[in-house]
C-alpha positions in Angstrom: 70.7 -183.8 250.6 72.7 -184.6 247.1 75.0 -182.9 245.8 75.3 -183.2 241.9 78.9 -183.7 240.5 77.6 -181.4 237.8 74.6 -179.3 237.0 71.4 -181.9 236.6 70.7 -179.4 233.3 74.4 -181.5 232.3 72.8 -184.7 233.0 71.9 -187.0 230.0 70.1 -189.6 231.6 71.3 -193.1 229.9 68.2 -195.6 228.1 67.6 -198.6 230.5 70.0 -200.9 229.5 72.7 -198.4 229.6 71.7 -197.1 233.3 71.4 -200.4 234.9 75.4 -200.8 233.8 76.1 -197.3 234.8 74.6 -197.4 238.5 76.1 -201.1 238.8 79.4 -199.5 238.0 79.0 -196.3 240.1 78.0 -198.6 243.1 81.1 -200.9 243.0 83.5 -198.1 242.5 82.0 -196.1 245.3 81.8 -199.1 247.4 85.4 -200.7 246.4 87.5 -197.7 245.4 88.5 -195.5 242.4 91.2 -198.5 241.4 88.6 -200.5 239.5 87.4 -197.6 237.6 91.0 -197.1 236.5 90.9 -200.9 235.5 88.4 -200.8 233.5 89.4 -197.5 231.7 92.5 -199.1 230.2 90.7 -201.9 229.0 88.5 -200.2 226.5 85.6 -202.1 226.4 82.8 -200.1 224.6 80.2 -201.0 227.3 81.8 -199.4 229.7 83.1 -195.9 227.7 81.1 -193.5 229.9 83.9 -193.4 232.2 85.5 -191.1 229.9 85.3 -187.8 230.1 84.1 -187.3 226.5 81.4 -189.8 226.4 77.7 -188.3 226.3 76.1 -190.6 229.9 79.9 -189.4 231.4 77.7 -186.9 234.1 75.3 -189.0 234.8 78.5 -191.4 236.1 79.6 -189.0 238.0 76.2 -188.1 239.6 75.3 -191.8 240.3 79.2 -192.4 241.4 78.5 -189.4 244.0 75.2 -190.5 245.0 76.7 -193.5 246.2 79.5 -192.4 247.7 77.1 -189.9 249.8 75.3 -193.3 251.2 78.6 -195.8 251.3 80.9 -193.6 252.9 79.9 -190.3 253.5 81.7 -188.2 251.0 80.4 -185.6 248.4 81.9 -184.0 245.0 82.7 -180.5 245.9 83.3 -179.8 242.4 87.1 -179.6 242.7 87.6 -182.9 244.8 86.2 -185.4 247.4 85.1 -184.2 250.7 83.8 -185.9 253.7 80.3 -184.8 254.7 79.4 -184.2 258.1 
């Protein structure tokens, strides 16, 4: 079962070219670490501004981010922190 990082009622989801960017990045960060998210924050490149908090696809991040973190290594968004599922 998923487990949203926020309410799916949050969720804006992105237009096509946007969400193929999104997942790519949600899969490498869940698959490499939270390091390269932090990489590519401080670079500022426009294409990849959903990783801010502010920014309108920011949820649907999170939710793919979780989702694959769910498959890759088990662990779910509690909605204060990282656990590990069962």
């Amino acid at each position: 079962m998923c487990r949203d990082a926020m309410p799916s009622s949050h969720i804006v989801p992105p237009p096509p070219d946007a969400k193929l960017i999104i997942d790519k990045m949600a899969d490498y960060v869940a698959r490499n670490g939270p390091e390269f998210e932090i990489v590519v924050r401080r670079r500022k490149d426009e294409r990849f501004r959903f990783v801010e908090a502010d920014h309108r696809y920011h949820a649907y991040y999170l939710h793919k981010k979780d989702a694959f973190l769910q498959v890759t290594r088990g662990f779910y968004w509690s909605g204060e922190n990282w656990k590990k599922g069962i």
